[in-house]
N, C-alpha and C positions, 0 to 999 in steps of 0.2 A: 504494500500500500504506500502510496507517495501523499505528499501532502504537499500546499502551496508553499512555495517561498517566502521567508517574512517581510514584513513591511518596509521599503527603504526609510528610514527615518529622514533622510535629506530630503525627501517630497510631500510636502502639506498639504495635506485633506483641506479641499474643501468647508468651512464651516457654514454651516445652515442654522448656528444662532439664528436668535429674534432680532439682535443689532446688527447682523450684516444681510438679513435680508431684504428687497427692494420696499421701499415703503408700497401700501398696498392703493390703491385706487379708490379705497373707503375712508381715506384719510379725513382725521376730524379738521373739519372749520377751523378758520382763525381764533385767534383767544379774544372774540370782542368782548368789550366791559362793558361797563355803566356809563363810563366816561366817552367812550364810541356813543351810547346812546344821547347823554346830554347833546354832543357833539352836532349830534343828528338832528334833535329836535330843535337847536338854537339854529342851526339852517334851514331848515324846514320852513319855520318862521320867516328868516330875510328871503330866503327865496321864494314861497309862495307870493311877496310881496313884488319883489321884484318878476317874474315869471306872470304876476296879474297885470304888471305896468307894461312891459315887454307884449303880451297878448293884445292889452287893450289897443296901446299904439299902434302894432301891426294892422288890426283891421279897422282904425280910425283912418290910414293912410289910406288902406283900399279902399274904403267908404269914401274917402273924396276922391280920390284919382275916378273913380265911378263913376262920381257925379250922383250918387245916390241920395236922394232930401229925405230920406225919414231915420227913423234912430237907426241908431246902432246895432241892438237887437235883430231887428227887422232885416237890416242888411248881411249880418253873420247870420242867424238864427240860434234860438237858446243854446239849443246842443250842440250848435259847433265849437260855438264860445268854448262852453264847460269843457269841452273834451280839449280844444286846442288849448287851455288856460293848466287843464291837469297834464298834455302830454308836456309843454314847455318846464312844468314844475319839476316831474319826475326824472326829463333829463337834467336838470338841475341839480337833483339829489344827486341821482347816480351816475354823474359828475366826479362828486364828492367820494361817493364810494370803491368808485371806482380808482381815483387816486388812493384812498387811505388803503386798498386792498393790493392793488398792483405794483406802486411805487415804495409806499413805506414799510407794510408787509411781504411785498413781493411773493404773492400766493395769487395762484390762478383766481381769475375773477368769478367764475359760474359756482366752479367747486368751492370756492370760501361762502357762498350761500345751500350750502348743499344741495349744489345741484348734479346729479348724476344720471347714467341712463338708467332706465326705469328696471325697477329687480322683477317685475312680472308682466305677462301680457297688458298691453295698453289698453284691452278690452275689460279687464277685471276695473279699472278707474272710470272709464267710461261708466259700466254699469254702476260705482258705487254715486258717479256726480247724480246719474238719473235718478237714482235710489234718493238721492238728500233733495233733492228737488221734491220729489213725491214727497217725503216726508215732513218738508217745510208747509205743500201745501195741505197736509193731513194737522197737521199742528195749527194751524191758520185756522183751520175748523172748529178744533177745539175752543182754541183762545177766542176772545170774544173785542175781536178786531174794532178797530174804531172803523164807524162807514164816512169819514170824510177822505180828502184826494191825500195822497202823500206828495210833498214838493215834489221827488222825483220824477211822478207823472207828469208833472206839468212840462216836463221836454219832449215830451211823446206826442206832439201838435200834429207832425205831420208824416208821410209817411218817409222824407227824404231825415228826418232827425232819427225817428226809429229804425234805419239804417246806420246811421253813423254812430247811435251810441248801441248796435246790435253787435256792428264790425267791432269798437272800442271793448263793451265788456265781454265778447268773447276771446277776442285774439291780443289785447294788451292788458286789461285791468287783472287778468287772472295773475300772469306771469309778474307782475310787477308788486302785487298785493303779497303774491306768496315766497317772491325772494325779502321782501322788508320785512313780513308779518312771521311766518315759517323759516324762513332764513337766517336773518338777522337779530331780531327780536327772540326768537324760541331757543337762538344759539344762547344766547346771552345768561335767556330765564333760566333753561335745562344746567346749564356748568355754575347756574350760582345758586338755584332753588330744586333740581330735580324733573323730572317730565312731565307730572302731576301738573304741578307748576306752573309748569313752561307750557302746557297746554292751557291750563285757565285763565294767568296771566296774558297772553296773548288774545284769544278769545274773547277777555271782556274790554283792550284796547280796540279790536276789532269791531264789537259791538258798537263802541262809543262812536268811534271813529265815522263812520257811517250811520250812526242817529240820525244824524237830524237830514239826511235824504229823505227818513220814510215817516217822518211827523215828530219823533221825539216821545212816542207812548209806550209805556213799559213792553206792551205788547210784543213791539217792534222790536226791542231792545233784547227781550227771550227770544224771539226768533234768532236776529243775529247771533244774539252771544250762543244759540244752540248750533249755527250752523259753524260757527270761530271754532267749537269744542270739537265738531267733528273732523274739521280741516286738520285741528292740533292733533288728534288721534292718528290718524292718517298719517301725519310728519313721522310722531313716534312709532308707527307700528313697519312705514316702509324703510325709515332717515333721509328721505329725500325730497326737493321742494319739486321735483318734475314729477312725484306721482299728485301733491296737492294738486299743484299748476294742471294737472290734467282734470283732476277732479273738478276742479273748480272752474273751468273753463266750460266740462259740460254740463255742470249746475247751471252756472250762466246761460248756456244755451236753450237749454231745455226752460228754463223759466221765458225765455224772449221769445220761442217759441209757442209758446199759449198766451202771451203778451200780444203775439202779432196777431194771432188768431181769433183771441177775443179780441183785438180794434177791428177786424177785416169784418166782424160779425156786426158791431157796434157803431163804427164808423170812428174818427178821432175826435177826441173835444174839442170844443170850439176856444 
């Protein structure tokens, strides 16, 4: 019987430690703080300001270059204002974030919002947006809704605004809601309070944040903050904002979807 040769000791194995292996692709987020958050919300502030001055002027100039005589409103239309006034803001943030993430952290930009590709079929998030849709409006049932308009509606005048804020809160507001809200914010809450947390925490900023769109009644207020908890579950159950982003994109749709349905039945307000 022969046996192998022994080991040359002059040639090093390979080690498959945990510190020489390649960092993995589930790599955690940046160490945002509190002080990221102040950061955030103290520009938020100047630049919603600035971002509403910048909006307005822009189509103050179109409105005379036009030659248009009646307001300004009239000339933009509500909901183009709103959406051009939020899209100018939001690159203004994430401006912002985008330097503190790139430059001074120097960590890729998507992945420091956790953002990855999605760990399961894109059909399993699809059904769960339709599912929280349905169950927003089963809850609505219950709760004993106020029957006056909620401001939101009042942009829904006509059918070329219910296009534009259709295209906005399906294909932008998702994505942008759930890198700041799921991303940024749940990073923050989860590494200083836990996931518990970091889902309710976030959830009832959500809530607030979006109040006064739908009248400011408690009503509303449950609704949102139920639908923030299930977004935050979601975060924690996949770790990533592209399975919210998906979720919440076909929430979005599915609700504008029997939005349009009942105006096309109704007609639009006057």
């Amino acid at each position: 019987m022969s046996f192998p040769p022994p080991p040359d000791p002059s040639v090093v194995e390979p080690s498959f430690s945990r510190e020489t292996q390649p960092p993995s692709s589930d790599a955690a987020p940046p160490p945002w703080t509190y002080l990221d958050l102040l950061r955030l919300v103290f520009f938020a502030i100047v630049s919603f300001v600035l971002a509403g001055a910048l909006t307005f002027g822009v189509a103050e100039v179109a409105r005379q270059l036009s030659g248009f005589e009646g307001a300004l409103d009239e000339f933009v239309g509500r909901a183009a204002f709103a959406v051009g006034l939020q899209i100018v803001w939001w690159l203004l943030l994430f401006g912002l974030l985008y330097y503190r993430t790139t430059v001074q952290l120097r960590r890729p930009f998507l992945e420091s919002f956790s953002w990855r590709p999605l760990d399961r079929p894109a059909g399993v998030y699809v059904f769960l947006g339709v599912g929280l849709a349905i169950s927003v409006g089963l809850l609505s049932l219950v709760l004993p809704m106020p029957d006056e308009r909620m401001p939101i509606e009042e942009l829904f005048s006509d059918p070329f605004s219910v296009a534009v804020l259709a295209v906005f809160g399906v294909l932008l507001a998702p994505l942008v809601e759930e890198l700041i809200f799921r991303g940024f914010l749940f990073s923050i809450f989860e590494r200083s309070h836990g996931q518990v947390a970091a889902v309710v925490l976030t959830a009832t900023i959500f809530s607030l944040l979006h109040l006064e769109q739908y009248g400011g009644h408690w009503q509303s207020l449950a609704v949102l903050f139920y639908v923030g908890c299930a977004l935050g579950a979601i975060r924690a159950w996949s770790g990533r904002t592209s399975a919210t982003t998906c979720v919440h994109a076909t929430y979005n749709a599915t609700l504008f979807a029997g939005l349009i349905a009942a105006l096309s039945q109704q007609g639009f307000p006057a």
